[in-house]
C-alpha positions as CSV (number, residue, x, y, z in Angstrom):
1,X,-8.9,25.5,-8.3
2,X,-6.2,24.1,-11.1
3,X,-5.9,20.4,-10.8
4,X,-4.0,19.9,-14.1
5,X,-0.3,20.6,-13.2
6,X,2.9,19.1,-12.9
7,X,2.9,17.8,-9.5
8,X,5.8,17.6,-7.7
9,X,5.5,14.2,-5.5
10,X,7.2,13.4,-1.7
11,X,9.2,10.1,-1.5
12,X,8.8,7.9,1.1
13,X,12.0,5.9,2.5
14,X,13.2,2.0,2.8
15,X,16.1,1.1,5.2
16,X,16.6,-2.3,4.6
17,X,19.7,-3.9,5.7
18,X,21.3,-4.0,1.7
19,X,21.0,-0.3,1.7
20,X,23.7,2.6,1.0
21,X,24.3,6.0,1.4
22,X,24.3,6.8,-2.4
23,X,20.5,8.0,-2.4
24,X,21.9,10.2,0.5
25,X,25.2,11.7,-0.6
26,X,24.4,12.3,-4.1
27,X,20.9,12.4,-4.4
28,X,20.1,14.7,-1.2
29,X,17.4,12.3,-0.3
30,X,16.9,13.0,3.7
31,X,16.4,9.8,6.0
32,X,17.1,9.6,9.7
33,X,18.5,6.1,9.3
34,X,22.1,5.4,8.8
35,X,21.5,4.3,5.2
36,X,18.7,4.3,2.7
37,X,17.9,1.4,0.3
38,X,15.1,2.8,-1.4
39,X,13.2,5.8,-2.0
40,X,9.7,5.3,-3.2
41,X,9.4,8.3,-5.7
42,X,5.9,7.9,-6.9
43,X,3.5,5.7,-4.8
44,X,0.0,5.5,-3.2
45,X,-0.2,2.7,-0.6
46,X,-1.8,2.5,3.0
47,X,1.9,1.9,4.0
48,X,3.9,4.8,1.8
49,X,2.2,7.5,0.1
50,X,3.4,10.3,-1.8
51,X,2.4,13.9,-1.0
52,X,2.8,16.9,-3.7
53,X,4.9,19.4,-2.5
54,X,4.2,22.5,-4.9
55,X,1.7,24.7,-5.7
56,X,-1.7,25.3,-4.4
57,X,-2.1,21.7,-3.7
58,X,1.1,21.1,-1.8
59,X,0.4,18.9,1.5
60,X,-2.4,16.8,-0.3
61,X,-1.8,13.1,-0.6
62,X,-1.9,11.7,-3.7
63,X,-4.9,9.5,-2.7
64,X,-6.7,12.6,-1.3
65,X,-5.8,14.0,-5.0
66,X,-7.8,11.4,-6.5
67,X,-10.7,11.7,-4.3
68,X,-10.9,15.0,-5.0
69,X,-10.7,15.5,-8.5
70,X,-11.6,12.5,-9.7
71,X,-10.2,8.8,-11.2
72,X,-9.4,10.5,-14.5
73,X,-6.4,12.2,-13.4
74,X,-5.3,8.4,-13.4
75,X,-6.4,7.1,-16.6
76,X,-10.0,6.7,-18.5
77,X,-10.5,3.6,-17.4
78,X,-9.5,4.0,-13.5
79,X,-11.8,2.2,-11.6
80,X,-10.8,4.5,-8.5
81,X,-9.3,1.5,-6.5
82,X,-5.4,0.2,-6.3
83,X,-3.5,2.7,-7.7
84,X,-1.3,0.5,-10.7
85,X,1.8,1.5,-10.4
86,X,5.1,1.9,-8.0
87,X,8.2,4.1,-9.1
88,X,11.3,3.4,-7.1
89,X,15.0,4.2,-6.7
90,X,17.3,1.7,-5.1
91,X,20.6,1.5,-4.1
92,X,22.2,-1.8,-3.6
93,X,25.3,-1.8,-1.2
94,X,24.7,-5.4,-0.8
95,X,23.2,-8.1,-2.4
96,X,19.5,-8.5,-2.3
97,X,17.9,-11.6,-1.8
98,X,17.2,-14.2,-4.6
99,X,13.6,-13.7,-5.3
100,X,10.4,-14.0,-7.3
101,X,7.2,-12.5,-7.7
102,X,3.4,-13.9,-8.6
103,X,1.7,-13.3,-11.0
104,X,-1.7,-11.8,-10.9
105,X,-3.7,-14.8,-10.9
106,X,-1.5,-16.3,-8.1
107,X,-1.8,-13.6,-6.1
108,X,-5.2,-13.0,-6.2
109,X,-5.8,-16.7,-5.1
110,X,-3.4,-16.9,-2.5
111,X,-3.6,-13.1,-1.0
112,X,-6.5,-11.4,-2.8
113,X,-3.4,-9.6,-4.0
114,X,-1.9,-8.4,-7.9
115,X,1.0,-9.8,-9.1
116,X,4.2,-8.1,-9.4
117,X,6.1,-7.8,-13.4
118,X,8.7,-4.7,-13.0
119,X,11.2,-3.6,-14.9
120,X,14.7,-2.1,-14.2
121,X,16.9,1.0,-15.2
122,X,20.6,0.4,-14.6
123,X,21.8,4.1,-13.5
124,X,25.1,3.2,-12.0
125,X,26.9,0.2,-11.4
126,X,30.5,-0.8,-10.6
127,X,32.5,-2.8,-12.4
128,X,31.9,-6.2,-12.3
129,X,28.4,-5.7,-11.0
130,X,25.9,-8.3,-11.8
131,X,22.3,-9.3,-11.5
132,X,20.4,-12.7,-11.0
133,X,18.3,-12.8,-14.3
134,X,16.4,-15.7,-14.6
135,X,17.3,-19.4,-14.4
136,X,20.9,-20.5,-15.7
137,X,21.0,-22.5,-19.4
138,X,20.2,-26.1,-18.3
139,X,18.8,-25.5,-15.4
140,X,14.9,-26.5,-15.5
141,X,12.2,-25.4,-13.1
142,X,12.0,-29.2,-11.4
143,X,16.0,-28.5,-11.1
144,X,15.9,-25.6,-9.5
145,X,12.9,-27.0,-7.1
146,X,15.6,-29.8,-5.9
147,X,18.7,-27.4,-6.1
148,X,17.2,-25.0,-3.4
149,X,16.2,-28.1,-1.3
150,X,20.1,-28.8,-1.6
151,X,20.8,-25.0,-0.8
152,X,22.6,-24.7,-4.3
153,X,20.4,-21.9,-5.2
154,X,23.4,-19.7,-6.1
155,X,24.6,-22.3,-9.2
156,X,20.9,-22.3,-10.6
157,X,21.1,-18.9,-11.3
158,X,22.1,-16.9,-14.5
159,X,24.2,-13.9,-13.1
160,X,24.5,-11.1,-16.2
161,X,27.0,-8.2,-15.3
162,X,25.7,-4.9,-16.2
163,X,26.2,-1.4,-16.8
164,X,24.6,2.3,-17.1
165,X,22.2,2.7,-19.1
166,X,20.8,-0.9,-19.7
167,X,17.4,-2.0,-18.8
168,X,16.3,-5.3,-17.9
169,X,12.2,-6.0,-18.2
170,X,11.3,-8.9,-14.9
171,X,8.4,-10.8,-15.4
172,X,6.3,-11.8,-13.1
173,X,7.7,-15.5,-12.1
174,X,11.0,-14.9,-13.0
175,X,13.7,-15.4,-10.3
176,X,16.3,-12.8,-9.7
177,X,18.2,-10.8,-7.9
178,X,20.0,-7.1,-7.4
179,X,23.8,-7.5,-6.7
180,X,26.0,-5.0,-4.8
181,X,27.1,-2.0,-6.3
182,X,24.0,-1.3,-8.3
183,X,21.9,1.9,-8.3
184,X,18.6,1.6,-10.2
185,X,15.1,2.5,-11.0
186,X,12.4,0.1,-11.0
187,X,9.1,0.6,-12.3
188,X,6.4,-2.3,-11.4
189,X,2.5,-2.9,-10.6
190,X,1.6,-1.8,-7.3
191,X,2.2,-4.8,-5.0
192,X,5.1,-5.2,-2.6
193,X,4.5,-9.5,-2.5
194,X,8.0,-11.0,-2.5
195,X,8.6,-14.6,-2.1
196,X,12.5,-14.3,-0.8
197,X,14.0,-17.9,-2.0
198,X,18.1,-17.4,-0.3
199,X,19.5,-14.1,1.8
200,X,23.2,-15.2,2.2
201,X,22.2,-16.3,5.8
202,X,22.1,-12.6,6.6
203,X,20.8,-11.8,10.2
204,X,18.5,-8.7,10.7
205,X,19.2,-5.8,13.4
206,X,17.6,-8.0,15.8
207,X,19.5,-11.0,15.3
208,X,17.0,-12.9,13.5
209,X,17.3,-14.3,9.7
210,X,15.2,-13.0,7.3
211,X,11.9,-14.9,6.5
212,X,12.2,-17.0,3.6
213,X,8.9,-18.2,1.1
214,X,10.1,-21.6,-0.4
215,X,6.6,-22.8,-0.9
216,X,5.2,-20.1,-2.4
217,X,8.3,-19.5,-4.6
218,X,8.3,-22.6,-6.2
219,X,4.8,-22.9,-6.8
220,X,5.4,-19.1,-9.2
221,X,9.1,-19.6,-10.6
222,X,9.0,-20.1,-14.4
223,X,12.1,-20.6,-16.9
224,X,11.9,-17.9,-19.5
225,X,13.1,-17.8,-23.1
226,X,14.8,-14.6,-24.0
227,X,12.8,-14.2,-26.9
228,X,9.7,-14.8,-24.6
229,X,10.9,-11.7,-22.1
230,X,11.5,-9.9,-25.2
231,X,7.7,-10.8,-26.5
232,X,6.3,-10.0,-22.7
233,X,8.6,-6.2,-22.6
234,X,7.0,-5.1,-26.3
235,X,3.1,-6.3,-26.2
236,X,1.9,-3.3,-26.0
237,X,4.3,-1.4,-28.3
238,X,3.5,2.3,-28.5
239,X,7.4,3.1,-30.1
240,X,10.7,1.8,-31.3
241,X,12.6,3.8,-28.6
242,X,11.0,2.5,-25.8
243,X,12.7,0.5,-22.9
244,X,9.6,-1.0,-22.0
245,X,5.9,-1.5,-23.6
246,X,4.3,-4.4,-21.3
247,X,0.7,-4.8,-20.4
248,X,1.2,-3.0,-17.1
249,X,3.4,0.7,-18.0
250,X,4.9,1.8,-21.2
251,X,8.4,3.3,-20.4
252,X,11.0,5.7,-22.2
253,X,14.0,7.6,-21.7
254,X,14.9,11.2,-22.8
255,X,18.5,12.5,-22.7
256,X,18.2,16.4,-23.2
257,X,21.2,18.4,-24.2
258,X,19.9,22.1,-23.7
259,X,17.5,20.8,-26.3
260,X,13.6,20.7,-25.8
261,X,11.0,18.0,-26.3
262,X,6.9,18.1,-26.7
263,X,4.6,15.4,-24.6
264,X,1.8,14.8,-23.8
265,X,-0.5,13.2,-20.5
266,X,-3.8,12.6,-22.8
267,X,-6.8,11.2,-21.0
268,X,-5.7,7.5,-21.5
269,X,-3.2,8.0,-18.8
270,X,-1.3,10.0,-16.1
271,X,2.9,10.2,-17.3
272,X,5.3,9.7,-14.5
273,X,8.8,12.0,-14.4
274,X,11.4,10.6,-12.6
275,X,14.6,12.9,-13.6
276,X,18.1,11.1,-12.8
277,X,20.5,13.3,-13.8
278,X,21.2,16.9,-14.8
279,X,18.3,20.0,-14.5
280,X,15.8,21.8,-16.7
281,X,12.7,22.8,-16.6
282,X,8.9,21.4,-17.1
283,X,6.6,24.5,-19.0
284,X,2.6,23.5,-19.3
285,X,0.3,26.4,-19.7
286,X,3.6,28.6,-20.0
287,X,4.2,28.0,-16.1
288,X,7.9,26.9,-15.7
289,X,8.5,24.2,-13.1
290,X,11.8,22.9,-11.4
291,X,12.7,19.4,-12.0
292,X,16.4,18.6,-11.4
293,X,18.2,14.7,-10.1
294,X,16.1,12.9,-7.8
295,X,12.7,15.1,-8.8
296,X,9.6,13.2,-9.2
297,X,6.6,14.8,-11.2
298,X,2.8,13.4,-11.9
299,X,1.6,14.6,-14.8
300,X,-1.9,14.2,-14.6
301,X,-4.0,12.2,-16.8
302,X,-5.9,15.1,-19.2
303,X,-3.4,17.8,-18.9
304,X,-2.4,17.7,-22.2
305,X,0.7,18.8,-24.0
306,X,4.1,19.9,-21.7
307,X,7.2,20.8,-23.0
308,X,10.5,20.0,-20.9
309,X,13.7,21.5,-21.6
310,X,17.2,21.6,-20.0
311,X,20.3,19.3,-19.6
312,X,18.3,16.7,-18.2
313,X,17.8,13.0,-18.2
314,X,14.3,11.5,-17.6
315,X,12.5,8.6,-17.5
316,X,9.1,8.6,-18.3
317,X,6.4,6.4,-17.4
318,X,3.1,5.5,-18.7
319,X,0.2,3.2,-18.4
């Protein structure tokens, strides 16, 4: 049985209350809910697992994949446990909460958990659209302690408008937030801990507020430097074109113009297609394979050089 091919993964689906109907209506991503705020394109979780849908392993969870064949279609130094990463796409019809995440040793002391540092791809946004990045100038981490007390969380923040094609790298302890009218990608370690610091006073379908996580919040939230984000994003540099090259994933992005490109998914590491926008065509071991807007691929760890062609945008993801 052939283990080592492009594997074309399942999405699981998010409704929470923010959601559109972008991922929907121009995606094609199915959902019996009246909107859909995220799809979870590559993920392996008790709660939200993706299944590979083509081949002779279609219908096998990606954790039964693993099992099977072994932690080196991860990476060489999988340890077989917590899968690292999460790949998502989210579209933001609303404004998401303020929020921040731990870090690894903060989760792992108060949960047993990882900490959460993600990054985000700006795929569409309307104009004027902005995001909660980080702490405003002036504003110091005792400031912002006293300033949610005082439920002036909103003036504490630095709001950056933003547009296609921009990525902003989120480190773990930095508060922020998604604002309406933004469709994005985020790539992040495999937690889902969210301390949620202000909703807008939105009420849930049942009437209730959302739970807030004050405490916790302000015992993570750090004011960052921009030349200290920028120091976190490139530590582990592998190329000058790269969005991203943190400690966690490595991430690029390839615009195709009936053009073709040469990778590679050496034993280090598994790479990650997410394709959002256009269609072309993945060719390893001169099979051709499908990949068009809103196709996720796991390329597993060992495969070895594939070539991708097509008009076809990608982002690519690597340990």
């Amino acid at each position: 049985m052939n283990h080592l091919y492009p594997l074309k993964m399942s999405y699981a689906t998010r409704d929470y209350l923010w959601g559109g109907r972008r991922l929907i209506n121009e995606w094609g991503k199915k959902t019996e809910a009246d909107k859909l705020a995220e799809t979870w394109e590559l993920t392996v979780r008790d709660d939200a697992m993706s299944f590979i849908v083509n081949g002779e392993l279609q219908g096998m969870s990606m954790r039964e994949y693993i099992n099977k064949f072994g932690a080196t279609v991860v990476s060489d130094t999988f340890d077989g446990g917590r899968f690292p990463l999460l790949i998502k796409l989210i579209d933001a019809c609303d404004n998401l909460s303020v929020q921040v995440h731990p870090d690894d040793a903060y989760a792992a002391m108060k949960s047993g958990d990882i900490g959460k540092t993600e990054m985000w791809y700006i795929i569409d946004a309307l104009p004027g659209a902005c995001i909660a990045y980080g702490l405003a100038d002036g504003i110091s981490e005792a400031d912002f302690q006293s300033m949610i007390k005082s439920g002036e969380v909103e003036k504490a923040l630095k709001f950056q408008p933003v547009k296609a094609g921009e990525c902003y790298f989120i480190p773990a302890g930095m508060v922020h937030a998604i604002g309406k009218g933004i469709l994005i990608a985020e790539i992040q370690q495999n937690c889902d801990i969210t301390y949620r610091i202000y909703d807008y006073n939105r009420r849930q379908k049942d009437g209730s507020l959302r739970a807030l996580h004050v405490e916790d919040a302000i015992a993570v939230v750090r004011k960052f430097a921009e030349d200290e984000v920028d120091a976190l994003c490139h530590e582990a540099r592998r190329s000058d074109g790269e969005l991203v090259g943190c400690k966690y994933f490595n991430v690029e992005k390839f615009l195709l113009v009936g053009d073709e490109i040469s990778l590679v998914a050496t034993e280090k590491g598994f790479n990650s297609l997410l394709c959002i926008g256009g269609k072309g065509k993945i060719i390893a071991s001169d099979i051709e394979y499908d990949i068009a807007k809103g196709d996720s691929y796991y390329i597993p760890a060992g495969l070895g050089e594939y070539k991708v062609c097509g008009n076809v945008e990608l982002i690519r993801t690597q340990l």
